[in-house]
C-alpha positions as CSV (number, residue, x, y, z in Angstrom):
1,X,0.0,0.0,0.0
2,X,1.5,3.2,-1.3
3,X,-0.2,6.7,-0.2
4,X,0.3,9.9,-1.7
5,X,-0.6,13.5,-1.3
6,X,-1.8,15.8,-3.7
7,X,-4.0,18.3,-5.2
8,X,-5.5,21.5,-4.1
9,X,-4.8,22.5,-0.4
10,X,-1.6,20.6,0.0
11,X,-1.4,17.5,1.9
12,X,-3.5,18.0,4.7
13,X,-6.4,18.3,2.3
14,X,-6.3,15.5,0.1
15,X,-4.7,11.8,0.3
16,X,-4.9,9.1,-2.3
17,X,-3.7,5.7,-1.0
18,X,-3.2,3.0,-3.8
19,X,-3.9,-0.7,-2.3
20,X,-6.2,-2.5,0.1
21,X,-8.9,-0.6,1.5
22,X,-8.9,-2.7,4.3
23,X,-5.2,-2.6,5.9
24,X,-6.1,1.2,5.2
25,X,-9.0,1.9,7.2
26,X,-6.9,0.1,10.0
27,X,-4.4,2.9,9.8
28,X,-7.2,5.6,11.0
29,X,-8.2,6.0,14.6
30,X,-11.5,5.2,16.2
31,X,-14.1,8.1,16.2
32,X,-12.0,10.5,13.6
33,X,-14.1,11.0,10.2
34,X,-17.3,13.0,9.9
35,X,-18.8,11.5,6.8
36,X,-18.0,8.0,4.7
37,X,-19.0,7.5,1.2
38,X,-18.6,4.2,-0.5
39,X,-19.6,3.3,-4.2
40,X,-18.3,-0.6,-3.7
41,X,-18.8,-3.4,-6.9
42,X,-21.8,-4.1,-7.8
43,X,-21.3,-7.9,-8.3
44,X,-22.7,-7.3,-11.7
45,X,-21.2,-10.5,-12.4
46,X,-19.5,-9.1,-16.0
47,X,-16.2,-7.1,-16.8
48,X,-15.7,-3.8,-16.1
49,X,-13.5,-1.8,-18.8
50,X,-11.9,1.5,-18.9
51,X,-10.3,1.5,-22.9
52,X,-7.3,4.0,-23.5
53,X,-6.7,5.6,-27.0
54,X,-4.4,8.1,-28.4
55,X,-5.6,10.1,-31.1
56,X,-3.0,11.0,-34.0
57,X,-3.2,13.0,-37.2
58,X,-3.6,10.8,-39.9
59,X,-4.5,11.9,-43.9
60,X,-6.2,8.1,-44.1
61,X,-8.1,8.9,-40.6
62,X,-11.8,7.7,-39.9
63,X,-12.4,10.5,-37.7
64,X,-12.3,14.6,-39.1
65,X,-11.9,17.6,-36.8
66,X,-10.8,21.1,-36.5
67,X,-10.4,22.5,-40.3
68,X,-11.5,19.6,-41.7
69,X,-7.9,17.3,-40.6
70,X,-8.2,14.0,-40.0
71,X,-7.1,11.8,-37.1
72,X,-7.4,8.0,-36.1
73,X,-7.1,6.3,-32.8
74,X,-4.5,4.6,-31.2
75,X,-5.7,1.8,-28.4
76,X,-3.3,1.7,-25.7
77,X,-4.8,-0.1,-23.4
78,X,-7.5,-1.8,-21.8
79,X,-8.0,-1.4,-17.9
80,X,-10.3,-4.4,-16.7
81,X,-11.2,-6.1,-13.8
82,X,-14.1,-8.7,-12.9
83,X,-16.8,-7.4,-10.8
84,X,-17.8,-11.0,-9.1
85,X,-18.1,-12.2,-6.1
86,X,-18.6,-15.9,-4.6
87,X,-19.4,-14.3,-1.3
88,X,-19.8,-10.8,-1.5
89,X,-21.1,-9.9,2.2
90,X,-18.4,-11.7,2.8
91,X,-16.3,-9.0,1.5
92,X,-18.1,-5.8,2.3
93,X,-18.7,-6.9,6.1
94,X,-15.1,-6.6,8.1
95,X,-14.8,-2.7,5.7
96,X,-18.5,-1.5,6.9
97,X,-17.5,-2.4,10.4
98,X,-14.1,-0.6,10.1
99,X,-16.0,2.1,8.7
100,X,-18.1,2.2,11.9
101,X,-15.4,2.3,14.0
102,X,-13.5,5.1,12.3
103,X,-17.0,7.5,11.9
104,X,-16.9,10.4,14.3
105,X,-20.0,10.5,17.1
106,X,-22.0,12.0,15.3
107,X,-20.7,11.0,11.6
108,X,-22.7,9.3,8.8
109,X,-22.0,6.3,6.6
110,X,-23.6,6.4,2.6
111,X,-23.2,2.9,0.7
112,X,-24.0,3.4,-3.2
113,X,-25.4,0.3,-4.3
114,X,-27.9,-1.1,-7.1
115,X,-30.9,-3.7,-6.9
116,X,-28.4,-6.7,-6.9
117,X,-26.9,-6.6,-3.6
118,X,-28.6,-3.6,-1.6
119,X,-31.5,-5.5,0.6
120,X,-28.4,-8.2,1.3
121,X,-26.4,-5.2,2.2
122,X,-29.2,-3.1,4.1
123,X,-29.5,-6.0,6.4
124,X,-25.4,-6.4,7.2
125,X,-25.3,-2.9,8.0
126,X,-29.0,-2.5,10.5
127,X,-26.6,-6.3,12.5
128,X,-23.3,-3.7,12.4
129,X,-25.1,-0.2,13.2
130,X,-28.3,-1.2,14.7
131,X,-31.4,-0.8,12.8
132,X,-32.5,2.7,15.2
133,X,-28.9,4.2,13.2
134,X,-31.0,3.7,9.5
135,X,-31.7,7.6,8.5
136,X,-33.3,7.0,4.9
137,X,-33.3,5.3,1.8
138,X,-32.3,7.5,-1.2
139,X,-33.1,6.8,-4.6
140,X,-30.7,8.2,-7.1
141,X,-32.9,8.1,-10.4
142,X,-31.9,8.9,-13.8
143,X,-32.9,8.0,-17.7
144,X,-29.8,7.4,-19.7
145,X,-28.7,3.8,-21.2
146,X,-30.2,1.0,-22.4
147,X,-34.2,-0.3,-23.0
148,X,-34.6,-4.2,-22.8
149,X,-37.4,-5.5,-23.9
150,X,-38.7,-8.0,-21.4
151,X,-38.6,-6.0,-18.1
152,X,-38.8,-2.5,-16.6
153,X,-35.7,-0.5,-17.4
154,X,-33.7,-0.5,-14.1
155,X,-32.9,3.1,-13.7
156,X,-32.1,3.9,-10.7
157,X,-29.6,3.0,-7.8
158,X,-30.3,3.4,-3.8
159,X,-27.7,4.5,-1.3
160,X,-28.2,3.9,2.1
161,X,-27.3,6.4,5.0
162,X,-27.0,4.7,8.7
163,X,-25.6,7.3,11.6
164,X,-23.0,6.3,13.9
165,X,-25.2,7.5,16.8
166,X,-29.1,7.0,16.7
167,X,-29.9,10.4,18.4
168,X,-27.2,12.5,17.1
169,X,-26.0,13.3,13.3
170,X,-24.8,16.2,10.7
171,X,-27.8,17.7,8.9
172,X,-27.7,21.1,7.7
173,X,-31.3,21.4,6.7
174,X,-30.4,25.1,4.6
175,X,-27.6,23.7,2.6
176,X,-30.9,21.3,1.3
177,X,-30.8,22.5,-2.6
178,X,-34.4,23.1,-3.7
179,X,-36.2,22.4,-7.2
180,X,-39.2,23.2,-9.1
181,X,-42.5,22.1,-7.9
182,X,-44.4,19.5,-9.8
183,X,-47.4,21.1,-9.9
184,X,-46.4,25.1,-9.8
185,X,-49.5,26.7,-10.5
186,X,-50.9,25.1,-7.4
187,X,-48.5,27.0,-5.0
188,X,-47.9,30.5,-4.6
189,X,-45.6,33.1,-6.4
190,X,-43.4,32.9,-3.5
191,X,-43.0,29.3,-3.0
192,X,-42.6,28.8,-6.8
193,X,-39.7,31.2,-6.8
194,X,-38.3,29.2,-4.0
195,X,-38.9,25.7,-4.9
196,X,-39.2,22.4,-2.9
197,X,-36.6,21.0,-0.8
198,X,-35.2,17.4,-2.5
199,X,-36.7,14.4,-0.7
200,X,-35.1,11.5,-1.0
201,X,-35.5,10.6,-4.7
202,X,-32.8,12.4,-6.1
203,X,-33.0,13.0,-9.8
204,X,-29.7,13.5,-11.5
205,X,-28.2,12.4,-14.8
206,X,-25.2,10.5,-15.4
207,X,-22.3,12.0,-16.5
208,X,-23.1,12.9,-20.4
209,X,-20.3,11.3,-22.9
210,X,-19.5,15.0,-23.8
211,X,-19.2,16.1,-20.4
212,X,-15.5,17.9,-19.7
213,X,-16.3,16.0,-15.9
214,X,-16.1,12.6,-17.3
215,X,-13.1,10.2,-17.3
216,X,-13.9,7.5,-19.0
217,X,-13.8,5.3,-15.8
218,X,-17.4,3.0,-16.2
219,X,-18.4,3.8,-13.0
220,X,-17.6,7.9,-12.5
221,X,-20.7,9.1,-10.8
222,X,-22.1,12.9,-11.0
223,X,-20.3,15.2,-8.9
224,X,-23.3,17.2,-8.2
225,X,-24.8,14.5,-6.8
226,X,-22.0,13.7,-4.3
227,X,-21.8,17.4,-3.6
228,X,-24.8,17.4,-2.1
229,X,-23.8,14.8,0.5
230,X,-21.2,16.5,1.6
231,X,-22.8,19.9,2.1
232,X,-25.8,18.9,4.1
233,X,-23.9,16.0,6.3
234,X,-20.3,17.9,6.7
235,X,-18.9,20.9,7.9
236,X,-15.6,23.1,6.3
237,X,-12.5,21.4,7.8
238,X,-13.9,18.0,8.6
239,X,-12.3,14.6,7.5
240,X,-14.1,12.8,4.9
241,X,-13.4,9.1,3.4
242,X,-13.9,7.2,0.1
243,X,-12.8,3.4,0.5
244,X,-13.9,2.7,-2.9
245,X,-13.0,5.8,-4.6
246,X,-12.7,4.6,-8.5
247,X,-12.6,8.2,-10.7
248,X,-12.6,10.5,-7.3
249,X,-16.0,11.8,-7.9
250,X,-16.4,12.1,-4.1
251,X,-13.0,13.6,-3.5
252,X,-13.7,16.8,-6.2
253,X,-16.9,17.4,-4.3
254,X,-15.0,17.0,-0.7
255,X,-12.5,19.6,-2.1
256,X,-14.9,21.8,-3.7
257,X,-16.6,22.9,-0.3
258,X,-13.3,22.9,1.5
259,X,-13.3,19.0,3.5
260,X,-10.4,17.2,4.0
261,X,-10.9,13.5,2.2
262,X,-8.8,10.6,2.1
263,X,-9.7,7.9,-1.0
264,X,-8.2,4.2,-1.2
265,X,-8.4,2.2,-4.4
266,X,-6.7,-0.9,-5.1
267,X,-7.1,-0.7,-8.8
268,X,-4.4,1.2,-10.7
269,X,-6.5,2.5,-13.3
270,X,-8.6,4.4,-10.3
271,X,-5.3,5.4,-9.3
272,X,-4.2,7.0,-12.4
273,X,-7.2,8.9,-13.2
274,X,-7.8,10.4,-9.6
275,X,-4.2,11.6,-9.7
276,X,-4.2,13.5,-12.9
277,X,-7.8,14.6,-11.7
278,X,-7.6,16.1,-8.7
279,X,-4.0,17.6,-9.4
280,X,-5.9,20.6,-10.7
């Protein structure tokens, strides 16, 4: 395990540690990090693929740009890994219970999961937390992606937030975005002009293909959606944590509104593209 310092605010501010997320959470002390944010594997049971090109100039080129030149890609290479497990509570249990004990008193854990493993996953963490530390239920929807045929298009993920305590916990209620009322002409001027606090189905988009945020990593998720986290359940200053931390989605928001985060990934290709991320 290899850790490294970087990006804006110096050291102190942000830490990317390449290798196991475990043996890292045991380097943090008991009680020391406000908020947790995990976006672990899936257990999609296929192989996930981050493809590299180069792009050159090339007169016999498929692609045309700028002034009508013309280019071709170069594959460099293919970063993959298999996102299956045999036992996969088996996996994510001794992490969520490091992540309990490292959460401050009054910190909160969010686990980012889809239909396949999070009822599995809700009932590991209510044996670790207790089911009284269960705050909500959020459902991230969004329309983007494929249509099958023979079922409902699955589009939407849930993530879970459990507090450490189950009296006490971070919730600044005015750093609540609001949005536009379903039914405006029902309300009146002045609560159109402010809109509705979210509740907790969160509609976002993914990150478009022609987005300057995205990576290319297959499973960046929206900033905007992570920076909303970390406003209402942080404060400036406070240590935040990302033990599955893939593109670093959750690190730019951290840094954006002036938290301290530390992320772990164990997959180089993570590693690469959180560096030259975040180093701006």
């Amino acid at each position: 395990m290899t850790g490294r310092p970087a990006g804006a605010g110096g050291a102190d501010a942000l830490r990317i540690i390449a290798g196991d997320n475990l043996a890292a959470l045991a380097t943090l002390a008991d009680l020391t990090v406000r908020l947790i944010y995990v976006d672990p594997p899936f257990n999609t049971g296929v192989r996930r693929g981050r493809r590299r090109l180069r792009t050159v100039r090339d007169d016999a080129g498929g692609r045309v740009g700028f002034g009508g030149e013309r280019f071709r890609d170069i594959p460099l290479a293919v970063d993959a890994w298999a996102d299956r497990w045999d036992d996969y509570l088996a996996f994510l249990a001794p992490r969520l219970a490091e992540a309990r004990r490292v959460l401050a008193a009054d910190g909160s854990l969010f686990v980012h999961l889809d239909q396949r493993e999070v009822h599995y996953v809700k009932v590991l963490l209510d044996a670790l937390f207790g089911r009284d530390c269960f705050r909500n239920e959020i459902i991230w929807a969004y329309d983007y992606g494929a249509r099958p045929r023979r079922a409902w298009p699955a589009k939407h993920d849930t993530i879970l937030w459990y507090s450490r305590d189950p009296k006490r916990w971070v919730f600044h209620a005015d750093a609540v975005d609001r949005v536009p009322y379903l039914a405006p002409r029902l309300q009146t001027p002045e609560r159109r002009a402010r809109g509705k606090p979210v509740t907790d189905v969160w509609w976002q988009t993914i990150v478009p293909t022609r987005s300057r945020e995205r990576t290319g990593y297959p499973t960046q998720k929206p900033v905007a959606l992570l920076e909303r986290i970390v406003r209402v359940h942080s404060d400036e200053g406070d240590l935040l944590l990302d033990f599955f931390a893939g593109s670093g989605s959750f690190g730019e928001a951290a840094l954006r509104h002036g938290r301290r985060v530390m992320l772990v990934d164990d997959n180089p290709a993570a590693v690469r593209v959180m560096r030259k991320r975040l180093a701006r």
